[in-house]
C-alpha positions in Angstrom: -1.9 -78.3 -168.0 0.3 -77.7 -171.2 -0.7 -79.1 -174.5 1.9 -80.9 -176.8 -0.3 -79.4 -179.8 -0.2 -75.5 -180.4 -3.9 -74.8 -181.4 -4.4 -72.2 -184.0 -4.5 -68.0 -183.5 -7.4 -65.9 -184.2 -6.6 -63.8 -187.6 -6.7 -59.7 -187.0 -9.1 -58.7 -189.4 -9.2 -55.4 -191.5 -12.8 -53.9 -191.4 -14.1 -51.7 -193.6 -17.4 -50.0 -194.2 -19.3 -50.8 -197.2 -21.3 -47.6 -197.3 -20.6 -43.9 -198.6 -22.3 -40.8 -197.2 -22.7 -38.7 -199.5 -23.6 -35.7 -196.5 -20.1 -36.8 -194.8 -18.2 -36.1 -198.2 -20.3 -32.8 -199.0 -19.7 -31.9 -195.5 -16.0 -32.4 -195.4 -15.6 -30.6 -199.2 -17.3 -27.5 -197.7 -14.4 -28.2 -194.7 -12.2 -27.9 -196.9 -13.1 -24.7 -198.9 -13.5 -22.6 -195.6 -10.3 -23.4 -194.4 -8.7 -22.7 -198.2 -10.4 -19.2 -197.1 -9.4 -18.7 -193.9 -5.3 -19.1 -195.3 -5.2 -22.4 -193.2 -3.7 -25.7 -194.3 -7.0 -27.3 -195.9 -5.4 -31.1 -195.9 -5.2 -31.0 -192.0 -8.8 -31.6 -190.3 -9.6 -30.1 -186.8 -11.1 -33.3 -185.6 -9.2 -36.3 -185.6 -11.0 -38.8 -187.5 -11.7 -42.4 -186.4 -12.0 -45.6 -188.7 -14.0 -48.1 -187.4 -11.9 -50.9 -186.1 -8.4 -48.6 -185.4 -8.7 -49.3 -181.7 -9.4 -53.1 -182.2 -6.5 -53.6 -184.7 -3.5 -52.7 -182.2 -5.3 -54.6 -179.3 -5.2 -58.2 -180.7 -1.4 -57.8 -181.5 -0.6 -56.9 -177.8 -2.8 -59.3 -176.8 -1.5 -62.4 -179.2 2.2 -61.3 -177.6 1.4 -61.6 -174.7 -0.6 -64.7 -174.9 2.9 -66.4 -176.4 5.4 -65.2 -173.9 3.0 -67.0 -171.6 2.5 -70.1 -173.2 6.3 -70.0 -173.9 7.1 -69.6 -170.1 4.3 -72.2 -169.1 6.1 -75.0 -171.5 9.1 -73.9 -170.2 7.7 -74.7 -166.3 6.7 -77.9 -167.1 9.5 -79.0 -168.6 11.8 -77.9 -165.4 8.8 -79.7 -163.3 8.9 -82.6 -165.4 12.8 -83.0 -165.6 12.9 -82.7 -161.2 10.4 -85.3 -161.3 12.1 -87.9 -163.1 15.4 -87.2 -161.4 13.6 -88.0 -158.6 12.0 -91.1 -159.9 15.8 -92.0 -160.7 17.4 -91.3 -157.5 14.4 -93.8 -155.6 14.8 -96.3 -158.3 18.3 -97.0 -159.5 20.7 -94.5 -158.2 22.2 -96.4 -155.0 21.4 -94.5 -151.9 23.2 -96.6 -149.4 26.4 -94.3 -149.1 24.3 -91.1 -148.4 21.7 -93.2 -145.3 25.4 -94.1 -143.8 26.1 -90.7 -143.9 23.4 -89.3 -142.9 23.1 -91.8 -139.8 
């Protein structure tokens, strides 16, 4: 069932490493200078390098979009469900019904 009171979103958090590698650094340097060497572009690297959390950063704002269009379309449900109900409710309790049972008979 629907709640009248929106509870709160998860934040998307930005994560990143508190450590250096020195090997990684020396590593890509020495990248670097061979491709300087070879003629090639030196600021473009042959493998494409992944930051921890790049994957997860782009999932939670697809998710939390899709998670409002369907608590928008739920609330809109109930309200439609809501609203037969009570027309309903009047049509047995006030409305006067007489003229449609002689019409129907």
């Amino acid at each position: 069932m629907a709640s009248f009171f929106s509870t709160p979103e998860y934040n998307v958090f930005d994560y990143r490493p508190r450590y250096f590698d020195s090997e990684k650094e020396n590593r890509k340097e020495r990248l670097r200078h061979l491709r300087i060497e070879k003629g090639k572009n030196p600021d473009i690297d042959s493998e494409e390098e992944v930051r921890p959390g790049s994957r997860i950063k782009g999932s939670f704002r697809a998710r939390m979009s899709d998670r409002k269009y369907r608590k928008r379309s739920s609330a809109i449900r109930f309200l439609i469900i809501l609203g037969f109900l009570f027309f309903i409710a009047y049509l047995i309790l006030i409305a006067d019904l007489t003229s449609v049972i002689n019409y129907l008979s």
